[in-house]
C-alpha positions in Angstrom: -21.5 38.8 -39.4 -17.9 36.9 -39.9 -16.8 37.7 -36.5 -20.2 36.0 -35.0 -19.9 33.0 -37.3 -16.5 32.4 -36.2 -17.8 32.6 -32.3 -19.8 30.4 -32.9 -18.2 28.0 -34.6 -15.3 28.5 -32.2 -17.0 28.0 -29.0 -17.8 24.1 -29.0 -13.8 23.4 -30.2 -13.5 25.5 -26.9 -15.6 23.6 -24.8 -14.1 20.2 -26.0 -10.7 21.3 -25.6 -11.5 22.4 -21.8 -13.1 19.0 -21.3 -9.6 17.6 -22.2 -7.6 19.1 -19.9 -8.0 16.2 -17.4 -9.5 19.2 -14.8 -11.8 17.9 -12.3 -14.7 19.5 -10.9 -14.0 19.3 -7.0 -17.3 20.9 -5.6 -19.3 19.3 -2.7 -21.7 18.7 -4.9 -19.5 16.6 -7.6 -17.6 15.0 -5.2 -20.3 13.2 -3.0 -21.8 12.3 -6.3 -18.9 10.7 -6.5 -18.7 8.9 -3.9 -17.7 11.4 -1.3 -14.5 12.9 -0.6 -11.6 10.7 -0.9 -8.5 10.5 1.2 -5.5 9.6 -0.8 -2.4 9.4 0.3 0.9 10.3 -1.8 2.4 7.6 -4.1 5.2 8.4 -6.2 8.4 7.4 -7.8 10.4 6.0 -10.7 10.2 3.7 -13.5 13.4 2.3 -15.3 13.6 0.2 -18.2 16.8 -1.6 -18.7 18.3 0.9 -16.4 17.3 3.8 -17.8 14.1 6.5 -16.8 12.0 6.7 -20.2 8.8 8.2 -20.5 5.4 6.7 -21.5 5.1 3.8 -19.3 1.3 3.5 -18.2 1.4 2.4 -14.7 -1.9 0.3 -13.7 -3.2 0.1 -9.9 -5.6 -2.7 -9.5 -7.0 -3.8 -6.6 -5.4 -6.5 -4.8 -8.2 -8.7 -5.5 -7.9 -8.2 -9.2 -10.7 -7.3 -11.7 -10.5 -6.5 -15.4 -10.6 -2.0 -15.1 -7.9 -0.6 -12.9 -8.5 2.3 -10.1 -6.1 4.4 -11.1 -3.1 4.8 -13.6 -0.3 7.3 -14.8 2.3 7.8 -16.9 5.8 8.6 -16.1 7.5 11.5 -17.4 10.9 11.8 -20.0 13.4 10.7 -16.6 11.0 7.8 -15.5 9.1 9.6 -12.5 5.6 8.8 -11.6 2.9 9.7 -9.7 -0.7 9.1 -9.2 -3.5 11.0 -8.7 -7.2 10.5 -7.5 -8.5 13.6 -7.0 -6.1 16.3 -7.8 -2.7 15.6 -9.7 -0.1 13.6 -7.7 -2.0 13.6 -4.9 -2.3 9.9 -4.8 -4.6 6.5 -4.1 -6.7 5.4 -1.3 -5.1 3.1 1.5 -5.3 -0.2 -0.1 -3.6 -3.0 -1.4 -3.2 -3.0 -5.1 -1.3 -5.1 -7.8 0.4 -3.1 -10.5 0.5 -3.6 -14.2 3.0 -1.7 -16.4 2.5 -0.9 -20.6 5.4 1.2 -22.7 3.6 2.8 -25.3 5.2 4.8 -28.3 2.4 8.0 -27.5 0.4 9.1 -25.1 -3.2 8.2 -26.2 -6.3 5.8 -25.4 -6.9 2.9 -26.4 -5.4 2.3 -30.1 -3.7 5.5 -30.8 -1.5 4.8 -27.3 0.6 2.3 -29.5 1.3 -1.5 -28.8 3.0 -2.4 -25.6 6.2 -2.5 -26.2 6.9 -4.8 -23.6 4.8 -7.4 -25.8 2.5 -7.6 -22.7 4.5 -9.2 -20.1 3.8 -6.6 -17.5 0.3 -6.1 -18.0 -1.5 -8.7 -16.6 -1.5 -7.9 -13.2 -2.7 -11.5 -11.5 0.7 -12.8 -13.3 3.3 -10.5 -12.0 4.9 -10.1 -8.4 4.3 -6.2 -8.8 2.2 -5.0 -5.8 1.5 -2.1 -3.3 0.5 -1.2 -0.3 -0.7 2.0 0.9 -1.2 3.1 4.4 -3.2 5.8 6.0 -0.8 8.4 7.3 2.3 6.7 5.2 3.1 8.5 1.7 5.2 6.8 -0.2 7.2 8.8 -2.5 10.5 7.0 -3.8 8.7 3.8 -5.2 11.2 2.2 -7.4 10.4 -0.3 -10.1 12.9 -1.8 -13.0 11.2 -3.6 -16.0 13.4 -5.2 -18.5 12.3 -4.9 -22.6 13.4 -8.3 -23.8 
C-alpha cells in the first residue's frame, strides 16, 4: 500500500521533470503542426566580456525587422561558447537576417529568477545596438565572435 502511494505520488514530479528537459517532440506530426520542418543552418561561437569567456550570457536573435519576442536564444557556457538551436540542440536558425541582443544574468532561469542584467541593459534592446546577423542557406557559421564590455 506504501509502495503504490509513493508511485503515485512520484509519477507527476516525473512527468514535470521530463517536460523540463528542453526535449522536443520531432514527429511528422509535431513538426508540421509546427509549422513544418525547418531548415536551420549552424550558428555558433563565442561571447567575451571584458576579454574574458564567462557563462550566462543569454544571447537574443530577433528578426531584422525587430519585434518585442525574439526567435531564438541561448546561453553560452563557463568559456563563453554559444550556439543556437531550432529544432535540435546547436543545430541552429533559419536563413535570415536577425539583430542580436545580449543579457548576463547571475543564474540560469526565466523570467525573475534569471537575475538582473548585469550589463544594466545596454545590450538588450536590439533596435539600439549595431549587433546583427546574417545567415545563409548552405553557409554555417560557426566562429561568430562578439566582445561586450560590463561598464
Amino acid at each position: 500500500m506504501v509502495l503504490r502511494l509513493n508511485m503515485v505520488l512520484l509519477l507527476p514530479v516525473v512527468l514535470l521533470l521530463a517536460g523540463c528537459t528542453g526535449g522536443m517532440d520531432n514527429s511528422k506530426e509535431n513538426l508540421d503542426e509546427r509549422g513544418g520542418p525547418k531548415n536551420p543552418i549552424p550558428v555558433s561561437g563565442k561571447v567575451t566580456v571584458d576579454g574574458e569567456g564567462v557563462p550566462r550570457v543569454f544571447i537574443y536573435a530577433y528578426t531584422k525587422e525587430g519585434g518585442m519576442k525574439p526567435v531564438s536564444e541561448c546561453t553560452s557556457e563557463p568559456d563563453g561558447s554559444f550556439c543556437f538551436a531550432t529544432q535540435t540542440k546547436c543545430d541552429g536558425l533559419e536563413a535570415g537576417d536577425y539583430r542580436l541582443a545580449f543579457a548576463l544574468r547571475d543564474k540560469a532561469g526565466k523570467g525573475k529568477d534569471e537575475g538582473q542584467d548585469r550589463f544594466g541593459g545596454k545590450y538588450r534592446n536590439p533596435m539600439e545596438n549595431d549587433f546583427t546577423l546574417l545567415v545563409e542557406t548552405g553557409k554555417p557559421q560557426t566562429d561568430l565572435s562578439y566582445e561586450l564590455q560590463s561598464e
